[in-house]
N, C-alpha and C positions, 0 to 999 in steps of 0.2 A: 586299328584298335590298339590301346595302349596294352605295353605287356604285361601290367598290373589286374588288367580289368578278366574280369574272368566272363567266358564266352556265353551266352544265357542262351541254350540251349534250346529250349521252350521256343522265348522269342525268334531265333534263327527260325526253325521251321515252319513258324507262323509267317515272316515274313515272305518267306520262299512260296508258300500256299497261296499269301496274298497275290503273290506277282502272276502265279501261275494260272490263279483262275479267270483271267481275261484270255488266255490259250487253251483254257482247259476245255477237251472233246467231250464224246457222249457222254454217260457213267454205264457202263456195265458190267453184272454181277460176276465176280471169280468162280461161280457155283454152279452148277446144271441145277433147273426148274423141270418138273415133269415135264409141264405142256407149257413151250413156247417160254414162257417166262412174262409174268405180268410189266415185272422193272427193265423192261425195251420201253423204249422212248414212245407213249402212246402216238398212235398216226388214228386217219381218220377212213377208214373204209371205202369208201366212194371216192376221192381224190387220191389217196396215198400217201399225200402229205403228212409231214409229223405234226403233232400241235405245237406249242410255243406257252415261253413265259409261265402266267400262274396255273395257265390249265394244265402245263404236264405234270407238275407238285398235287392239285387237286384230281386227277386223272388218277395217278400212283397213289392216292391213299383210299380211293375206294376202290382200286383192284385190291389193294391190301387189305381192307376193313373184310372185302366178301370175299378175299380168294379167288381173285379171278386169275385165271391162266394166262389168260390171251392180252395181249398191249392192243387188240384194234377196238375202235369204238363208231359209232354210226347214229346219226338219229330214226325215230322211227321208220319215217319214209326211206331212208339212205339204203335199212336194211328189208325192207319192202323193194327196192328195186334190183335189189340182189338176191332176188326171191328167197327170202329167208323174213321170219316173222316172229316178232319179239314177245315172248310166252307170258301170259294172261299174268297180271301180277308183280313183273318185275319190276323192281326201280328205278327210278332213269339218275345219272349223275349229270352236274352241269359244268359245263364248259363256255366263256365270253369269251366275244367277239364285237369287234369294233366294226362300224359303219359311218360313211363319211356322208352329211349331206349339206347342202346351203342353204343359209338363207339369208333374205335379203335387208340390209341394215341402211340406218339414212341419221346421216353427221348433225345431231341437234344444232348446231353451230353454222355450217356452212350449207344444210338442206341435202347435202351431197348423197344418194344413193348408191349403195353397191351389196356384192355379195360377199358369205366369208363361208369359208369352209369350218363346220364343228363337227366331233368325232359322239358317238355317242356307244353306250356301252348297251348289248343285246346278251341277253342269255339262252341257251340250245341244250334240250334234254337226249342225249346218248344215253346208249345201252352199250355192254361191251360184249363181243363177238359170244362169252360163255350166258349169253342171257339171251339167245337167238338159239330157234329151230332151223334147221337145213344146212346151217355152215359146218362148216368140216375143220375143226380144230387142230391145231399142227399136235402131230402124235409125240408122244412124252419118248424122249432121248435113250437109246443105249446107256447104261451106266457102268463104269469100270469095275472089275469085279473087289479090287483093290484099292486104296487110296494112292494117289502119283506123288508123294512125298513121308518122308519118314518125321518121325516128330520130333520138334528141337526141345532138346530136355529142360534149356534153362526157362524155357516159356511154358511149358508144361508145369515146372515147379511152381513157378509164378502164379498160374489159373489156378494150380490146388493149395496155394499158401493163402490166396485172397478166400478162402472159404465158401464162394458162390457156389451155389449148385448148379450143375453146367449138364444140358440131356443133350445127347446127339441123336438128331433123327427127323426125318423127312425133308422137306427143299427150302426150309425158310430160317432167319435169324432173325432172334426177337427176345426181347425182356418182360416177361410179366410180372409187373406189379403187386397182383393180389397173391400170387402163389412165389414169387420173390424167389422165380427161377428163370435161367436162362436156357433158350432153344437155339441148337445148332443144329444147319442141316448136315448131313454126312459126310463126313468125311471125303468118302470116294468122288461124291460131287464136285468137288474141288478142281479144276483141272485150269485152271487161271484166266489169264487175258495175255493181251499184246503187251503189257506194258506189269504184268506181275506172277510172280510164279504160285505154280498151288499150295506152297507152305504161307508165303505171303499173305495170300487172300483169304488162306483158313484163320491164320493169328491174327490177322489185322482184323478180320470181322469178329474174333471173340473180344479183341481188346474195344473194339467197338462197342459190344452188349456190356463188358463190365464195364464202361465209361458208365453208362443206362446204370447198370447195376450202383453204382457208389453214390447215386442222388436218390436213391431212398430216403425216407425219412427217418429210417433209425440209423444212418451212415450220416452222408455229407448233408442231407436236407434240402437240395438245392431245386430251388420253387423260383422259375423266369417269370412267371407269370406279370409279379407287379411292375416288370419295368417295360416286358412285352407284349402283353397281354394275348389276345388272338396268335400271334407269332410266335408264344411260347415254346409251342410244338418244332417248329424251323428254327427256333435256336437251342433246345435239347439235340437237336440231331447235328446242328455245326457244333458243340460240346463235345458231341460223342465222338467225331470224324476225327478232330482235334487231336481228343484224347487216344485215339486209336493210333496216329501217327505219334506224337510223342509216346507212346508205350511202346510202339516197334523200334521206336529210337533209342531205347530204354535198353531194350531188350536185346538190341543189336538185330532184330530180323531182318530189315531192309536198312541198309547207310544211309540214305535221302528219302524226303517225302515222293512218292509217287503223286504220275497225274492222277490214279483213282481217286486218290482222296479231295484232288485239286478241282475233279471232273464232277463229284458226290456234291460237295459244297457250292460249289460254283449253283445247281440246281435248286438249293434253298437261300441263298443268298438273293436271288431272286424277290423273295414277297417280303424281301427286311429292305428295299431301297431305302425308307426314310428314315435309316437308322445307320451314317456309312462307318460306323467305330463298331456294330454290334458285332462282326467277327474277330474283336478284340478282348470284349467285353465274354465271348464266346472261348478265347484262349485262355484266358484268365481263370475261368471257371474251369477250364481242361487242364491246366497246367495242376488247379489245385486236384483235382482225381486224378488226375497220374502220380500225384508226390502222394496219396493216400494209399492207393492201390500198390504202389512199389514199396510204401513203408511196412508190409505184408512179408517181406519174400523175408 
């Protein structure tokens, strides 16, 4: 890099993210969940196996939508053979699955017959483990009676200079819209991962909810809709991951991006394949709420 050029900061940890999420592991949360925790990699009851691809994205948002606890899922019958019986009413969520079969095809040209292999797409109504009688749900965790980190005041000034209203309390993080407030779970919850520590995963998931928070409509206004359509959703959330890493960059909470955020994205990059610029198009839009939210402090 020439000595003149000055370092674009932004782009550097975009590019780093990009490389990364072809290595990048599971994603799991820096936070204790009561029970089990619904954002574990759904698996499937009866085999054990984890799901894959768009079912784990579609999997984790109807744990999310209903609260469910548990990562495991089963179709009827699966949880009929686990003598357990899926209670009058519930809903089932869907999950695809590929099946391969032949048939047999003949060369207009040369009469030649043979067979080919085509893939075809099946869809399977599950239930998850909190929508079933008899199972025994893994018991909600110990919790520290204390928080395992003390608070870094320049990040603290930061959240209270951007003016959101920020509630601490129960196991989840999330932005609401109509009430244009943010929910943090506790504090004490925090207790990290292999790869980040509890101050880490408490600041980088606020700066994650104000990324949310700054595409309001009376803020930055930022509506993916028309260029994403369906996929809106998966790229609000590569936005916000973005923005969460540049704001701890910002902030100096972590020197490099973590694999969390490499491991988080890598999960929704998934259902944007026909789009391979959109986690650029996704920095872009982070870069611009980071420079909004730090024009705050």
């Amino acid at each position: 890099m020439p000595r003149n050029q000055k370092l674009d900061v932004h782009q550097e940890i975009t590019n780093r993210i990009v490389d990364a999420i072809e290595t990048a592991g599971e994603f799991r949360l820096p936070w204790i969940r009561d029970m089990g925790g619904s954002m574990k990699r759904p698996a499937n009851i009866a085999s054990g196996n984890p799901y894959n691809g768009v079912n784990i994205v579609s999997l984790w948002i109807s744990a999310l939508a209903s609260d469910y606890p548990s990562h495991l899922w089963g179709t009827y019958r699966q949880w009929q053979q686990r003598g357990c019986q899926v209670r009058k009413g519930e809903k089932s969520s869907l999950v695809v699955f590929y099946k391969t079969f032949e048939i047999e095809e003949t060369n207009e040209v040369t009469s030649e017959g043979g067979t080919t292999e085509r893939l075809i797409a099946r869809a399977s109504h599950v239930f998850n483990a909190a929508q079933v009688e008899d199972f025994e749900l893994e018991p909600a965790p110990d919790l520290p009676d204390e928080p395992a980190f003390d608070p870094i005041a320049r990040a603290e000034a930061f959240a209270r200079a951007t003016g959101a209203v920020i509630e601490e309390s129960g196991d989840r993080a999330y932005y609401i819209p109509s009430a244009d407030v943010i929910r943090m779970p506790d504090r004490n919850r925090f207790t990290g991962t292999d790869t980040t520590t509890p101050a880490e995963g408490f600041y980088s998931t606020l700066c994650h909810e104000l990324t949310h928070w700054s595409g309001a409509k009376s803020r930055l206004a930022r509506d993916l809709t028309g260029r994403f359509g369906s996929n809106s959703y998966a790229m609000e959330e590569l936005v916000a991951e973005l923005g969460a890493a540049f704001l701890c960059s910002e902030l100096a909470i972590t020197p490099e991006p973590r694999a969390d955020h490499a491991s988080y994205i890598a999960s929704w990059l998934k259902v944007l394949k026909t789009d391979k610029r959109a986690v650029f198009t996704a920095a872009s839009k982070a870069s611009e709420a980071t420079n909004w939210l730090m024009a705050h402090k």
